[in-house]
LUMKE-709198 format. One record per residue: residue in one letter; x, y, z of N, C-alpha, C in turn. Coordinates in steps of 0.02 Angstrom, whole numbers, padded with zeros to 5 digits, always signed. Layout:
BEGIN
AXYZXYZXYZ ...
***
This chain:
BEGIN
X-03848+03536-11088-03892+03519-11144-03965+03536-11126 X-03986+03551-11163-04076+03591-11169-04132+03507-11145 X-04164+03522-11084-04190+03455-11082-04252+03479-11154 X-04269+03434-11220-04297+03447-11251-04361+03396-11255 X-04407+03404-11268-04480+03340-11268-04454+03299-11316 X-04447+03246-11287-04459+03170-11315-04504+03126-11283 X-04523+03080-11312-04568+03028-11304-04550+02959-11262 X-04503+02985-11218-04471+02951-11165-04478+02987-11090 X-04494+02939-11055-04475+02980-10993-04426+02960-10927 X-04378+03027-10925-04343+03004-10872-04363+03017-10796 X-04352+02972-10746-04356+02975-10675-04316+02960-10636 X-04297+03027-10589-04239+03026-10546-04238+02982-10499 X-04176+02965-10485-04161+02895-10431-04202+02887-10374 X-04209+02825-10357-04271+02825-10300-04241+02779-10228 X-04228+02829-10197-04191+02786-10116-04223+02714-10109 X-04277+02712-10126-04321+02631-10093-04285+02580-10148 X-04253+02587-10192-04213+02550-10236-04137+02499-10198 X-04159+02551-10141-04092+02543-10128-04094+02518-10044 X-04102+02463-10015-04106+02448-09929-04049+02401-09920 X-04032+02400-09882-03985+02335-09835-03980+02322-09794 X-03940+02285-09757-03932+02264-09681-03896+02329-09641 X-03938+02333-09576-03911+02374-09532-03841+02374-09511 X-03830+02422-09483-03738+02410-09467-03728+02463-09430 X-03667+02447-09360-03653+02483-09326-03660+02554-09346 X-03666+02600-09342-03662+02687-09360-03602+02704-09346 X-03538+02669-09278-03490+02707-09255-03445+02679-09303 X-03449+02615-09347-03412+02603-09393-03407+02637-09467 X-03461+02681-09459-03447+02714-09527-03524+02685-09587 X-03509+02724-09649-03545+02697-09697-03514+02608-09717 X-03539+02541-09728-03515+02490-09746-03531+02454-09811 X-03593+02473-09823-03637+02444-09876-03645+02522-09941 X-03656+02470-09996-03654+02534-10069-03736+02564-10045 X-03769+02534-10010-03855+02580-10025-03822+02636-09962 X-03792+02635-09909-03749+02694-09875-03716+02741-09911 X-03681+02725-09956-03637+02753-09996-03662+02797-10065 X-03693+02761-10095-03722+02785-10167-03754+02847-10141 X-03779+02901-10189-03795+02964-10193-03828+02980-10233 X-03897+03022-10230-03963+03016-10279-03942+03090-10306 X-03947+03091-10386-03930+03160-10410-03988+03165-10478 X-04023+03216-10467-04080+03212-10512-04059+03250-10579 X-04057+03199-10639-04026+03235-10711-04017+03309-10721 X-04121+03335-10685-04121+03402-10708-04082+03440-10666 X-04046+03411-10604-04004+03484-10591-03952+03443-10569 X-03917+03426-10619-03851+03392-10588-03816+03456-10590 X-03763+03454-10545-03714+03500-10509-03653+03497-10550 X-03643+03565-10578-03570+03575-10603-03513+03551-10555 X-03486+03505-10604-03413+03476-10562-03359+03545-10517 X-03341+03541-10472-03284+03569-10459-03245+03519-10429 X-03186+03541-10419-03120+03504-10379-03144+03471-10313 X-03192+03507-10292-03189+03496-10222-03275+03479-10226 X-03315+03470-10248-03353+03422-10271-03364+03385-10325 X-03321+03335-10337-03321+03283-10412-03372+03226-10390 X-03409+03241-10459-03443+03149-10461-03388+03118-10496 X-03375+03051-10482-03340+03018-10514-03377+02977-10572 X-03422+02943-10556-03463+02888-10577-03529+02896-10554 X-03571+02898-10611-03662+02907-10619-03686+02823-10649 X-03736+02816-10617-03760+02738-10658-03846+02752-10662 X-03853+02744-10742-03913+02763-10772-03942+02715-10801 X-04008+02702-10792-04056+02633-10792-04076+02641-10868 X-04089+02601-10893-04099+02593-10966-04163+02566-10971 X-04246+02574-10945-04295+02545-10925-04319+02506-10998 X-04307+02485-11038-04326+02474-11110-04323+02389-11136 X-04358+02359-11139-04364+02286-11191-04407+02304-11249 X-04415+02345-11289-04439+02323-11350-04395+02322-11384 X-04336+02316-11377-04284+02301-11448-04306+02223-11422 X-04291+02182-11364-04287+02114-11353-04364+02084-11379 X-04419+02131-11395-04495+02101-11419-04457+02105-11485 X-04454+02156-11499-04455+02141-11595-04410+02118-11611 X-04379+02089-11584-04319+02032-11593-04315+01978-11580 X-04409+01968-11539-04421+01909-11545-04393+01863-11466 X-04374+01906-11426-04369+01865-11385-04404+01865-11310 X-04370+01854-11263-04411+01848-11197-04434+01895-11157 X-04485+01930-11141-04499+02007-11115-04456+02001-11049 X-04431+02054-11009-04443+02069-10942-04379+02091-10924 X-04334+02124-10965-04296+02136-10962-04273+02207-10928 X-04326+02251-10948-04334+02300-10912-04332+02315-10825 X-04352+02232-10801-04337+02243-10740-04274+02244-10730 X-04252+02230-10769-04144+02215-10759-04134+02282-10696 X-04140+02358-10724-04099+02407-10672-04124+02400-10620 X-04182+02366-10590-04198+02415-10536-04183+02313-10475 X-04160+02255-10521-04154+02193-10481-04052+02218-10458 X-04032+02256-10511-03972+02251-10502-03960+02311-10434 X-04004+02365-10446-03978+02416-10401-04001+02380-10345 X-04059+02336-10318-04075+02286-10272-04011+02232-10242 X-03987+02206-10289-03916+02170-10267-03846+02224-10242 X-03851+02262-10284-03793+02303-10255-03799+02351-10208 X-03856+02354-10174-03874+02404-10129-03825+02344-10056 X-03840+02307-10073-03822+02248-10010-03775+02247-09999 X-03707+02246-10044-03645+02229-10069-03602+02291-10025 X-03531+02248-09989-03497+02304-09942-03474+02370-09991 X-03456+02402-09948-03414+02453-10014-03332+02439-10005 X-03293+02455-10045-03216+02443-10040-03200+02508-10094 X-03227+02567-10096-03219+02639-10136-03246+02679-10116 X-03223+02693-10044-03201+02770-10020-03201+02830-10057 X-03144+02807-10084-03100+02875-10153-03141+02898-10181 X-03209+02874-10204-03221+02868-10270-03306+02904-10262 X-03337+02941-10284-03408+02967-10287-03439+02951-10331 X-03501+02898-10296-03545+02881-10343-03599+02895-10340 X-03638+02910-10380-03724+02919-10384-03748+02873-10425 X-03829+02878-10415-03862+02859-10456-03902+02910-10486 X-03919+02912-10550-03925+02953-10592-04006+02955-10628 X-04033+02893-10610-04121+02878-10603-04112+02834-10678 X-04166+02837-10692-04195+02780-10727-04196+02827-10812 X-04230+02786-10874-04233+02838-10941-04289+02757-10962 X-04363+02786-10956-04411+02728-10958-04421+02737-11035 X-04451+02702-11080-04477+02688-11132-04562+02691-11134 X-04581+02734-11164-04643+02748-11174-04677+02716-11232 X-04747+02714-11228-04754+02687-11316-04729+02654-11330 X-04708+02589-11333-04652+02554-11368-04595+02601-11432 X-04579+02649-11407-04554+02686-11421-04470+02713-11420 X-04440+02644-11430-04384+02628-11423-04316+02671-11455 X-04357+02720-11498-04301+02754-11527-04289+02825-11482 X-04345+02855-11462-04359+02900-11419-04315+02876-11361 X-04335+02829-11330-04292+02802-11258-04233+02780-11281 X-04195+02789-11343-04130+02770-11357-04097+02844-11350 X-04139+02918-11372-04122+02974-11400-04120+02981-11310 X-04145+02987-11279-04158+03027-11209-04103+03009-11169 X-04089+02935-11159-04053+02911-11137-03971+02921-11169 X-03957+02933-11244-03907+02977-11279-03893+03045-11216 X-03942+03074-11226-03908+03137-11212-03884+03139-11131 X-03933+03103-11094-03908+03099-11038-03825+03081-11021 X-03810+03027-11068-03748+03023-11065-03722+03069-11087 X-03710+03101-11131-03682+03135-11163-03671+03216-11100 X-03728+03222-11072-03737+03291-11018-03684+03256-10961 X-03661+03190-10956-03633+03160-10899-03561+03151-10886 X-03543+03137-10982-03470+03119-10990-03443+03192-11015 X-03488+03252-11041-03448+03310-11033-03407+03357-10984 X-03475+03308-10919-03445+03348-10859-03377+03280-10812 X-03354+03237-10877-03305+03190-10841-03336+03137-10809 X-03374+03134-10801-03402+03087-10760-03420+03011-10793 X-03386+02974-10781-03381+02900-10794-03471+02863-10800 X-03497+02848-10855-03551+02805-10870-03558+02721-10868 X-03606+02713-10824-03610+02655-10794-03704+02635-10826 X-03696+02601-10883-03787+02611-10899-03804+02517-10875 X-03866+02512-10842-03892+02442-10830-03963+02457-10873 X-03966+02391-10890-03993+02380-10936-04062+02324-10922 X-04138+02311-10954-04154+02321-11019-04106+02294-11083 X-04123+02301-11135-04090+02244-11188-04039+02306-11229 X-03995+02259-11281-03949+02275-11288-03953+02341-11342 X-03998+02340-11357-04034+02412-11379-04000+02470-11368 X-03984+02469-11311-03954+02493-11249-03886+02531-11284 X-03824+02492-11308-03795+02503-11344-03764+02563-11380 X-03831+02552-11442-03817+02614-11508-03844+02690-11467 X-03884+02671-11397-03878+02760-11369-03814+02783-11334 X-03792+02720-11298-03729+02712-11264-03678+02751-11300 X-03689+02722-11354-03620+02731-11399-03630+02808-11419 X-03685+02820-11467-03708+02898-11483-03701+02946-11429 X-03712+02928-11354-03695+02973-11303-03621+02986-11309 X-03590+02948-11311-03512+02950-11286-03476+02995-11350 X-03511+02984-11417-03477+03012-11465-03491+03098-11467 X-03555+03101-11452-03592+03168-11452-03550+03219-11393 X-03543+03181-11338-03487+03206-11265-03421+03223-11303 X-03394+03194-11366-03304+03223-11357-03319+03237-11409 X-03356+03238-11468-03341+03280-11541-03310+03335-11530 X-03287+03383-11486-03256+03444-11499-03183+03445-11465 X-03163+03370-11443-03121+03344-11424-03067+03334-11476 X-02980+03314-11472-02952+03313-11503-02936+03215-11515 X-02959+03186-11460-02963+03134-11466-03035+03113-11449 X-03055+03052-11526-03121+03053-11551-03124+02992-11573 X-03090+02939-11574-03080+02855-11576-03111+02808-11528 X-03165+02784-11525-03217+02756-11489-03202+02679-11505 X-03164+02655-11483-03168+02551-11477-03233+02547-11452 X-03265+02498-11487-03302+02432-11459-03270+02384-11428 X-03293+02350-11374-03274+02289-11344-03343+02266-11327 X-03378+02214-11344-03425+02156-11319-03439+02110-11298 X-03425+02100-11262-03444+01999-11205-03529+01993-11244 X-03501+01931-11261-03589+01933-11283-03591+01858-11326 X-03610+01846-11312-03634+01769-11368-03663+01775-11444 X-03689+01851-11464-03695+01850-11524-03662+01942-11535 X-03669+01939-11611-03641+01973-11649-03670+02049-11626 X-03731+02042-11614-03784+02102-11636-03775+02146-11672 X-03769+02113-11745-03733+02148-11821-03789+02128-11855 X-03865+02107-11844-03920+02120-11890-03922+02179-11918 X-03940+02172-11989-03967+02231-12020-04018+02260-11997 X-04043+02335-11999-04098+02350-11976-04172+02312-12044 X-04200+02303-12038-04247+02285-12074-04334+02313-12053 X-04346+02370-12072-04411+02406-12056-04388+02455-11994 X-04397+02401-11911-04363+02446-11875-04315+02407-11836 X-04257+02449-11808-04214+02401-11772-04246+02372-11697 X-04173+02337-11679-04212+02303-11606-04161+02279-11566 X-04160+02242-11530-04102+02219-11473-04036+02186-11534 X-04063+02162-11571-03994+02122-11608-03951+02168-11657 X-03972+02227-11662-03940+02283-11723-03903+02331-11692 X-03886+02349-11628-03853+02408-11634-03806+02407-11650 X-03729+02366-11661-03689+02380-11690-03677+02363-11758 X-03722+02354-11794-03732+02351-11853-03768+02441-11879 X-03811+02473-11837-03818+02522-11841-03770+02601-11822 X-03719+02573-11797-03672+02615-11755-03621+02602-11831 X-03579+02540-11842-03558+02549-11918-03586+02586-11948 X-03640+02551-11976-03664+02614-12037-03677+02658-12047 X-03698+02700-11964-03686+02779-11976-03616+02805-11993 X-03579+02773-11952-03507+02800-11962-03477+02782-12028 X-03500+02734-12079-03467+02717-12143-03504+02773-12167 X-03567+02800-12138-03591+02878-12199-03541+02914-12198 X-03505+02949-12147-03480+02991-12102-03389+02973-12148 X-03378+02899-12187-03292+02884-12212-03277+02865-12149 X-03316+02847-12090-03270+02805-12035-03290+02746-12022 X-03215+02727-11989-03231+02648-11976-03220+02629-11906 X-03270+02599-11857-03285+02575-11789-03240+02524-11782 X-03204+02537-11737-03168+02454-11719-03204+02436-11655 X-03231+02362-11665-03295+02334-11645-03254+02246-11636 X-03230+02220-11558-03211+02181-11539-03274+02132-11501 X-03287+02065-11532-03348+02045-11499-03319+01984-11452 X-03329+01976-11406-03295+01923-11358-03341+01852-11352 X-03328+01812-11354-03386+01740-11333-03426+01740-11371 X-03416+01755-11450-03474+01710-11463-03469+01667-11475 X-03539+01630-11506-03577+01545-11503-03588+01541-11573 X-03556+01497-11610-03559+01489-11668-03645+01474-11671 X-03672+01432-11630-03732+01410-11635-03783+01475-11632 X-03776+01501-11606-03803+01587-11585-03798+01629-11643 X-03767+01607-11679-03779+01684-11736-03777+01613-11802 X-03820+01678-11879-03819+01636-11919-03753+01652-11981 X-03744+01620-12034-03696+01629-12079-03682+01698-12087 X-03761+01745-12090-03771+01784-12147-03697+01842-12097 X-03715+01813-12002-03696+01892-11963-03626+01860-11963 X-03600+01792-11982-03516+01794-11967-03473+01823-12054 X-03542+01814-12097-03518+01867-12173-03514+01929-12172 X-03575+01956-12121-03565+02018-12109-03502+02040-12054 X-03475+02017-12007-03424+02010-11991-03359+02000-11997 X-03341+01985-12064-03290+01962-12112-03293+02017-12189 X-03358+02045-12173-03366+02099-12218-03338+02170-12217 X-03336+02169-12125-03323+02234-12107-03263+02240-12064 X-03209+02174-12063-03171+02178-12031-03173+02167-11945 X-03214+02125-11930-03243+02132-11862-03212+02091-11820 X-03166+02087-11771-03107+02051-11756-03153+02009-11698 X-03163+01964-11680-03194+01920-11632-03150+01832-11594 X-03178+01828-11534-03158+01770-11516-03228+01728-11489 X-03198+01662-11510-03276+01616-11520-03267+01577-11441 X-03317+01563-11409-03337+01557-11350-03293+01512-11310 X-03262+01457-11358-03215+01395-11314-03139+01442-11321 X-03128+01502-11336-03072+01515-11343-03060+01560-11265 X-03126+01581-11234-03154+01608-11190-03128+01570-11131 X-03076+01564-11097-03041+01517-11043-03005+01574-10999 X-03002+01541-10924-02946+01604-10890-02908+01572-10865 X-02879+01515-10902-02810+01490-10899-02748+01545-10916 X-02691+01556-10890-02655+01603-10924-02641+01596-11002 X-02620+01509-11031-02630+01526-11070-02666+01561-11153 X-02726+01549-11112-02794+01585-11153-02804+01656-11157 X-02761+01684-11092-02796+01745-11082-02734+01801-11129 X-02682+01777-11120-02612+01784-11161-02654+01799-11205 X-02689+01739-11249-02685+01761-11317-02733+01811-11331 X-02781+01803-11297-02838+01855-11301-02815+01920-11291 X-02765+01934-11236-02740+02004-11254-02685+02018-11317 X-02668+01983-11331-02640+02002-11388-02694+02018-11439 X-02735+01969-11452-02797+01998-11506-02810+02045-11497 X-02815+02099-11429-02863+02150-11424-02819+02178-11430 X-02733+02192-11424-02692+02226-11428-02706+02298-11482 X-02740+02269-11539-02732+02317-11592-02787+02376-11584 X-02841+02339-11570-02905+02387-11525-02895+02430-11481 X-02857+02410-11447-02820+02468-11377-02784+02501-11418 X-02736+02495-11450-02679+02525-11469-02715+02568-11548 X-02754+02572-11570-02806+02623-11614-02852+02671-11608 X-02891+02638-11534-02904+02700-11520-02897+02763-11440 X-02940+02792-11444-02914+02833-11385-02967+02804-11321 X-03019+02790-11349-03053+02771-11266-03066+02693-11276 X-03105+02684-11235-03151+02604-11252-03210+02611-11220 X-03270+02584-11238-03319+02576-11215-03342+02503-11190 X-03355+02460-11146-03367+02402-11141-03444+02391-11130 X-03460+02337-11166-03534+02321-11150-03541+02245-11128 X-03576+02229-11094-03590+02146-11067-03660+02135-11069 X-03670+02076-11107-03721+02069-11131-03718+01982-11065 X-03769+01981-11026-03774+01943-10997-03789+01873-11020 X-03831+01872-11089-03825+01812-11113-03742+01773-11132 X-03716+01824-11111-03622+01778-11154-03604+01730-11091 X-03615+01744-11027-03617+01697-10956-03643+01618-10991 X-03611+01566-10952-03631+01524-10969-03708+01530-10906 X-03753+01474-10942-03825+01486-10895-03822+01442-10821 X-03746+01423-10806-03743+01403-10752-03749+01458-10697 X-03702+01511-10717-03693+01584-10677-03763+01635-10694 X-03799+01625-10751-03832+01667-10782-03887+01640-10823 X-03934+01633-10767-03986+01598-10795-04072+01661-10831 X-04037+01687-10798-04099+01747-10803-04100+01826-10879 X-04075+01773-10931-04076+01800-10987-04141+01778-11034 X-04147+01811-11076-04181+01796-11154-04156+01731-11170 X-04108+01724-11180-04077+01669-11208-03995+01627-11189 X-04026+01607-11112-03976+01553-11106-03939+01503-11123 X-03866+01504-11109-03836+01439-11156-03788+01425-11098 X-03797+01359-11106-03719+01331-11072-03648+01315-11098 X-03641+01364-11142-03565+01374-11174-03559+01413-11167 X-03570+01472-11129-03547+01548-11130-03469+01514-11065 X-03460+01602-11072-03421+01600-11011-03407+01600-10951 X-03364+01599-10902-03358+01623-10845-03355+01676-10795 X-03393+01695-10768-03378+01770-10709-03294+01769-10694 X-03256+01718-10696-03182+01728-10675-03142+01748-10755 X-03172+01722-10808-03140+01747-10870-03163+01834-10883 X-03219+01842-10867-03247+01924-10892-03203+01973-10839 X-03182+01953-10774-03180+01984-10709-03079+01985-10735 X-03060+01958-10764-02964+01941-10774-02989+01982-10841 X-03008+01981-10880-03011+02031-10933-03025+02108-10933 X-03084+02099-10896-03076+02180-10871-03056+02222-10827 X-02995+02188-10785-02937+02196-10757-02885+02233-10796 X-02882+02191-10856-02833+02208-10915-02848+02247-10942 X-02901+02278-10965-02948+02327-10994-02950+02374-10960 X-02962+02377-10892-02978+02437-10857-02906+02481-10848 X-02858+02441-10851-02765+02446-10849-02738+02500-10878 X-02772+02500-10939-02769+02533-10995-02789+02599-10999 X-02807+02603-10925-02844+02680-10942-02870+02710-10979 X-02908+02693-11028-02950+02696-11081-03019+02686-11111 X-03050+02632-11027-03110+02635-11040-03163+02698-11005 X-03207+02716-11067-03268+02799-11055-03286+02766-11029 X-03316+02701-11041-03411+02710-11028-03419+02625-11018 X-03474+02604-10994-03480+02520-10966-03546+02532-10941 X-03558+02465-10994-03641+02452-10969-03650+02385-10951 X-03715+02356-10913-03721+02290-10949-03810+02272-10960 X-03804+02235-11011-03878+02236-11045-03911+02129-11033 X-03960+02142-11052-04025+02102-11049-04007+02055-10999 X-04009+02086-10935-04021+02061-10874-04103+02033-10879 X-04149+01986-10889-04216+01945-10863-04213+01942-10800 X-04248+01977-10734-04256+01952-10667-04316+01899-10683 X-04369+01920-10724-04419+01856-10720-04388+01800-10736 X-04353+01776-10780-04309+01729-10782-04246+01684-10752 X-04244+01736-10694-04174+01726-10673-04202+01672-10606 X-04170+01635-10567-04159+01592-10505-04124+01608-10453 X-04138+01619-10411-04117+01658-10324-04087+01707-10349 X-04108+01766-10392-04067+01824-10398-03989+01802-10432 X-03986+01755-10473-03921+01723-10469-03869+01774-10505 X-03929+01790-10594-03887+01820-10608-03875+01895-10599 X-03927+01939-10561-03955+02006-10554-03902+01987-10498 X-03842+01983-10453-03810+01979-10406-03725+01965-10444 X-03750+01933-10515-03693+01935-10539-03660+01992-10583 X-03724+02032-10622-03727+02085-10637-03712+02133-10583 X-03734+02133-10505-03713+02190-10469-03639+02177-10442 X-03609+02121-10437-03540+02117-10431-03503+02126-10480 X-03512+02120-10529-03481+02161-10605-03489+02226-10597 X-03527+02272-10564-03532+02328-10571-03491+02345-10511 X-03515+02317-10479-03447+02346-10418-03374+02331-10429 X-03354+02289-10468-03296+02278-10492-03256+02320-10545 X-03316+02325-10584-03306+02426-10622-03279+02473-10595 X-03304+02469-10528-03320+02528-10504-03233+02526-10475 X-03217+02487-10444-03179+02480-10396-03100+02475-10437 X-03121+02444-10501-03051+02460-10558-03035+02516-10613 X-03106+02551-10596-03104+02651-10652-03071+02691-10629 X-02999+02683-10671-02982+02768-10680-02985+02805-10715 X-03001+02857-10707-03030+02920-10769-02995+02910-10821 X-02990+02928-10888-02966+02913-10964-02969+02996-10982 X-03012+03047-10953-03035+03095-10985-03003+03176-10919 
***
């Protein structure tokens, strides 16, 4: 893809992101900041057999969807607290080639630009196979997420994009003037209802208290299949039923995309959001689900969004976010 001027700017991965504890040398690489691999957008390397990236993880530097939405700034630090926690973290994926893929900053409060830049990057990433891993900045994050992944297989014979969302709210606002952290999948529908298509869009944990009438009408409007936060258990028999709900989602389309919105954690595990609650869920319910999910061989692409380090307490949840990502990492098999 043509790098073209936008009003975003991207910057390639930066080693100092990345330190840990020393370790024998005769034992090998032990830790992911050993392991991980800096690959700069503008000359990423045509895949061959005998050099595959497997997995790229691309920083989403952006909170003005979370300002004009009214909520807590500082979200933007999310990529660079998480690549900080997971630099530390052992490795247990050998097999597997990962880089980091640098950052896609937001200029200007210029959120649509840093939605477009960050699009194509994915899109230049998942053509060449390579599994998308975006940290996040607010959930904004999302509707480029999603536009990348669709723009990558349009010439594909399979073209069925699931939603799946952990998240405590809907983020099915209408756009109103301009959008923001709470609309992208309200904006991802309605391009595709221009288009005669319809998104199947699974929202996990939400909080009745967390969203208002208007987004569970709009949700009932569009067919939007969801489970409400106390149904959210990793008892077997909870989790039973929950895969059966998603049964029809898997079984419709051809890939999945997963997004985790860190506010869906209850704020015991995850204190360092916009908007903490202590009814979300558990790290052992998200971690048995996307077990099941990853099973399926079907998930493209996985992000997770509005990580707050200014908000957060001993790194609690920027450590919980980097063990979710390593848990990604360690359950992806290609789909493509």
């Amino acid at each position: 893809m043509d790098k073209i001027d936008i009003n975003a700017e991207y910057r390639p991965p930066e080693r100092g992101y990345w330190e840990g504890r020393k370790s024998n040398p005769d034992m090998g690489k032990q830790y992911w900041y050993q392991q991980i691999e800096f690959v700069d957008w503008n000359n990423l390397p045509t895949q061959t057999d005998d050099a595959k990236i497997d997995i790229a993880i691309l920083g989403y530097v952006c909170d003005e969807g979370v300002r004009r939405n009214r909520g807590r700034m500082g979200a933007h630090e999310g990529p660079k607290a998480i690549r900080d926690r997971l630099a530390k973290l052992p490795i247990h994926f050998e097999d597997k080639r990962v880089i980091d893929a640098g950052n896609i900053v937001c200029n200007d409060d210029d959120m649509e630009a840093c939605q477009e830049l960050f699009s194509n990057v994915i899109t230049d990433l998942l053509s060449q196979k390579i599994f998308t891993i975006g940290i996040g900045g607010g959930h904004d994050m999302s509707y480029a997420h999603y536009m990348g992944i669709r723009d990558a297989i349009k010439d594909s014979k399979k073209q069925r994009v699931g939603i799946i969302n952990f998240d405590a709210h809907f983020d099915l606002r209408p756009v109103e003037g301009k959008s923001n952290s709470g609309t992208p999948f309200n904006q991802i529908i309605s391009k595709y209802h221009e288009k005669g298509e319809n998104v199947d869009y699974y929202a996990v944990g939400i909080q009745q208290q967390s969203n208002t009438k208007e987004l569970f009408d709009i949700a009932k409007k569009e067919n939007i299949n969801y489970s409400i936060n106390y149904d959210c258990e990793s008892s077997a028999i909870e989790m039973e039923s929950l895969k059966k709900k998603l049964a029809p989602i898997i079984a419709n389309n051809d890939y999945l995309y997963i997004t985790i919105d860190m506010d869906g954690f209850s704020s015991a595990y995850a204190p360092g959001v916009s908007a903490p609650s202590p009814l979300g869920f558990t790290p052992y319910f998200v971690f048995k689900l996307l077990s099941f999910l990853f099973a399926t061989k079907k998930v493209i692409a996985f992000d997770i969004a509005e990580l707050n380090p200014t908000l957060d307490r001993d790194m609690l949840t920027a450590s919980l976010a980097a063990k979710m990502l390593d848990f990604v990492v360690l359950n992806y098999e290609s789909p493509i």
